[in-house]
N, CA, C and O atoms as a CHARMM CRD file, in Angstrom:
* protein
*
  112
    1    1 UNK  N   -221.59900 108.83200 -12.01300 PROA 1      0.00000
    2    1 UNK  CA  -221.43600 107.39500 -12.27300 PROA 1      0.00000
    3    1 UNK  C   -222.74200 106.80800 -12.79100 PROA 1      0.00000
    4    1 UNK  O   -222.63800 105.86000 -13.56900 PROA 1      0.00000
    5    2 UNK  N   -223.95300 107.24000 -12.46600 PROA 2      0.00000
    6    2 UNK  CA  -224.85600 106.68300 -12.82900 PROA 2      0.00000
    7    2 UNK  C   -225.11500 106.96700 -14.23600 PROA 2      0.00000
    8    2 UNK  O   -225.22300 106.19100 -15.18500 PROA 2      0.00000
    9    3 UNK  N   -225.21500 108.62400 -14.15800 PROA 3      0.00000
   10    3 UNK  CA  -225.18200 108.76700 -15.98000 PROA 3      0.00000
   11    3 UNK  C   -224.53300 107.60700 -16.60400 PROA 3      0.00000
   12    3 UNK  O   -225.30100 106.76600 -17.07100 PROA 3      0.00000
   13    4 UNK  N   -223.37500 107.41200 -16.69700 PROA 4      0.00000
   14    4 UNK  CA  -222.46800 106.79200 -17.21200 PROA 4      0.00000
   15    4 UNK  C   -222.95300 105.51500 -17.75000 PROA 4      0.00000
   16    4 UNK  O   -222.83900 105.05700 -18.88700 PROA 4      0.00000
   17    5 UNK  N   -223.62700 104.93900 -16.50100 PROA 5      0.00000
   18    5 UNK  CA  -223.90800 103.51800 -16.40200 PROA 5      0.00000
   19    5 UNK  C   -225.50000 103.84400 -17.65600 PROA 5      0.00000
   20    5 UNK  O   -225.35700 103.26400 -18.73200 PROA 5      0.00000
   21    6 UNK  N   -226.20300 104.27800 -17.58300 PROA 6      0.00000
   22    6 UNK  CA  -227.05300 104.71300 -18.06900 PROA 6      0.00000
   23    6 UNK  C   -226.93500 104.60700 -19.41400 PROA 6      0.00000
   24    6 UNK  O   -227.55900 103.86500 -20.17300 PROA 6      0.00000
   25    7 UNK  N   -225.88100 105.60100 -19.71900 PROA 7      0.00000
   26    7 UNK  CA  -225.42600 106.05800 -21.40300 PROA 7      0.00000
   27    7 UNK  C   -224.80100 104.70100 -21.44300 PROA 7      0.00000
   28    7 UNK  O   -224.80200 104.46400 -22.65100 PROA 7      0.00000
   29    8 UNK  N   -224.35200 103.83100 -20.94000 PROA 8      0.00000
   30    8 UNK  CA  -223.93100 102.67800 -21.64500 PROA 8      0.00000
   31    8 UNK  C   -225.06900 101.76500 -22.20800 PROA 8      0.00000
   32    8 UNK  O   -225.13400 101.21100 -23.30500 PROA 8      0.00000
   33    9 UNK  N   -226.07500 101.75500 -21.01400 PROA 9      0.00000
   34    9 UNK  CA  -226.86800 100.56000 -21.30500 PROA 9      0.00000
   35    9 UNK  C   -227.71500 101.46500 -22.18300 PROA 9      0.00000
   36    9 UNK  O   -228.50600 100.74800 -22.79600 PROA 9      0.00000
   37   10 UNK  N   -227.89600 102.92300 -22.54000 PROA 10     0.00000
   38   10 UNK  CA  -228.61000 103.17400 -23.99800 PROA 10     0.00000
   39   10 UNK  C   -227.79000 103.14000 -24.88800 PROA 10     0.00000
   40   10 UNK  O   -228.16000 103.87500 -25.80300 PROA 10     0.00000
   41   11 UNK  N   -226.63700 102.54800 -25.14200 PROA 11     0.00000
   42   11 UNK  CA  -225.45000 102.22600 -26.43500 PROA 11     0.00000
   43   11 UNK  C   -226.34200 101.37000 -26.36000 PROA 11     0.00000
   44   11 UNK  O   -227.26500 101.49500 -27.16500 PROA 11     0.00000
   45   12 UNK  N   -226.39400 100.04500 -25.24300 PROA 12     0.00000
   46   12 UNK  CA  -226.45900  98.48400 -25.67000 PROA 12     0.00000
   47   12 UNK  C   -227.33100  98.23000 -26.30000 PROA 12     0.00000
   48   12 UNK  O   -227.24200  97.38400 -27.18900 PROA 12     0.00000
   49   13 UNK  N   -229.15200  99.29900 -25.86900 PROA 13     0.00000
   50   13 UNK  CA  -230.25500  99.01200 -26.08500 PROA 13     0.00000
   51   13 UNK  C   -230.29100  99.02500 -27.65900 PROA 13     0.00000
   52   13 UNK  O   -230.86100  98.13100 -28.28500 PROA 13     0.00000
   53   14 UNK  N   -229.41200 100.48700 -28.49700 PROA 14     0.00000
   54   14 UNK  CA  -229.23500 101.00600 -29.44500 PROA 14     0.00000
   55   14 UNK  C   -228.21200  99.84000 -30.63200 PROA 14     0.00000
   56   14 UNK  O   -228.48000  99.60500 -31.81000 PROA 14     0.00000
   57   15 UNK  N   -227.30200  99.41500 -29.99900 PROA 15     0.00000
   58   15 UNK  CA  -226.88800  98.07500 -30.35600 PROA 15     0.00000
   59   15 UNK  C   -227.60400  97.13700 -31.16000 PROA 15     0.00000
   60   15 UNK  O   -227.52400  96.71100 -32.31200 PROA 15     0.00000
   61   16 UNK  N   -228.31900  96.96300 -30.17800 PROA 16     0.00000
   62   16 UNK  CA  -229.45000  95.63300 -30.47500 PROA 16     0.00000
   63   16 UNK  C   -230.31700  96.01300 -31.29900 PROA 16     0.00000
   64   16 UNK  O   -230.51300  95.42000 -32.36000 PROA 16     0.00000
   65   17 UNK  N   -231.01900  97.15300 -30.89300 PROA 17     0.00000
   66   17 UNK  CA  -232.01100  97.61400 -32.13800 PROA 17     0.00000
   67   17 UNK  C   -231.54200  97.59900 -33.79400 PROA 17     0.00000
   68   17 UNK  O   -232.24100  97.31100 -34.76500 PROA 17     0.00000
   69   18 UNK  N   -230.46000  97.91100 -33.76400 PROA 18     0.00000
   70   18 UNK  CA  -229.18700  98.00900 -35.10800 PROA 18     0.00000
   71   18 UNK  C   -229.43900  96.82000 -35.42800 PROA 18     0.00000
   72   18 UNK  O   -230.12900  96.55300 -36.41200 PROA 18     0.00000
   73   19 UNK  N   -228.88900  95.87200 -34.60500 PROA 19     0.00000
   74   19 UNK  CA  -228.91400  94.34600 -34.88600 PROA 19     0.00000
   75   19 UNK  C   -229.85400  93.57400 -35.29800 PROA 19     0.00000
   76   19 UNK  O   -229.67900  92.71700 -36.16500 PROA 19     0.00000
   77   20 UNK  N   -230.91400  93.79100 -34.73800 PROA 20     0.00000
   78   20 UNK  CA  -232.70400  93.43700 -35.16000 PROA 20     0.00000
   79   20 UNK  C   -232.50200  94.18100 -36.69300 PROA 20     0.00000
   80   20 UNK  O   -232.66600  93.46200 -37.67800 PROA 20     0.00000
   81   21 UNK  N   -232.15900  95.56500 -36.88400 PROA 21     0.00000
   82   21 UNK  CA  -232.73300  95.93700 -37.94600 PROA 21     0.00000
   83   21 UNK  C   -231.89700  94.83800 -39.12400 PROA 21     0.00000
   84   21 UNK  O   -232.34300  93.96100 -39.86300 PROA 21     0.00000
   85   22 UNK  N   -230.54600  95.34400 -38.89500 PROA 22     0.00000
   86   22 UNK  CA  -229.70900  94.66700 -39.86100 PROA 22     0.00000
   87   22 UNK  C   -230.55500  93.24400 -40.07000 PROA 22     0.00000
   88   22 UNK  O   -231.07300  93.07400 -41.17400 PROA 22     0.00000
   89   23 UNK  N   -230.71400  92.21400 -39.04500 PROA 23     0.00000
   90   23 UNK  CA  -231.24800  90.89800 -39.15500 PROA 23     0.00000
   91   23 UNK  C   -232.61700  90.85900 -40.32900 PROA 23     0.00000
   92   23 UNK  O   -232.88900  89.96800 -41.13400 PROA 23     0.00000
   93   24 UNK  N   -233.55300  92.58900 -39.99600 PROA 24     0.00000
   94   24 UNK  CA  -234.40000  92.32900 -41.16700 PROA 24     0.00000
   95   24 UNK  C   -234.10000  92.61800 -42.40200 PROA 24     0.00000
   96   24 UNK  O   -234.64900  92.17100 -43.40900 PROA 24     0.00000
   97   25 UNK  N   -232.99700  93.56700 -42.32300 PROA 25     0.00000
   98   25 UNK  CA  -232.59400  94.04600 -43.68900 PROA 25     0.00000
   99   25 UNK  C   -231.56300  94.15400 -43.88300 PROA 25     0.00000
  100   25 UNK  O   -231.00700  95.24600 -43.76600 PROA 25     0.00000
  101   26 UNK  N   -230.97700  93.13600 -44.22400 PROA 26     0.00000
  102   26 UNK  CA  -229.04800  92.73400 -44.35100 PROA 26     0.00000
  103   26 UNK  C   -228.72900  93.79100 -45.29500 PROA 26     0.00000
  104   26 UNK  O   -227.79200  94.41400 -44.79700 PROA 26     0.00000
  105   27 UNK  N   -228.97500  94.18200 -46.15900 PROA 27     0.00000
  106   27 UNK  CA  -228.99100  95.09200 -47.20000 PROA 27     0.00000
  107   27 UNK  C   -227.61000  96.55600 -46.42400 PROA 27     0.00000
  108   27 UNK  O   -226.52300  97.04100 -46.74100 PROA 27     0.00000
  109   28 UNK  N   -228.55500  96.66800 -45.40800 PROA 28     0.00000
  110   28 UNK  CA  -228.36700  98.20500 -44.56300 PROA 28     0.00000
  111   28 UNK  C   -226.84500  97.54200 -43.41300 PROA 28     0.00000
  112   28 UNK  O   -226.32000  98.29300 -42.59100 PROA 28     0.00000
């Protein structure tokens, strides 16, 4: 269960980073 919880919140972290990037470079 913890993995689990884990691998989610490194989707979310991974998410956001996406999101920052996109925000600098709409392009991508």
């Amino acid at each position: 269960m913890q993995f689990h919880d884990n691998h989610l919140l490194f989707d979310y972290n991974h998410l956001c980073l996406l999101t920052k990037v996109s925000a600098i470079n709409p392009i991508l």
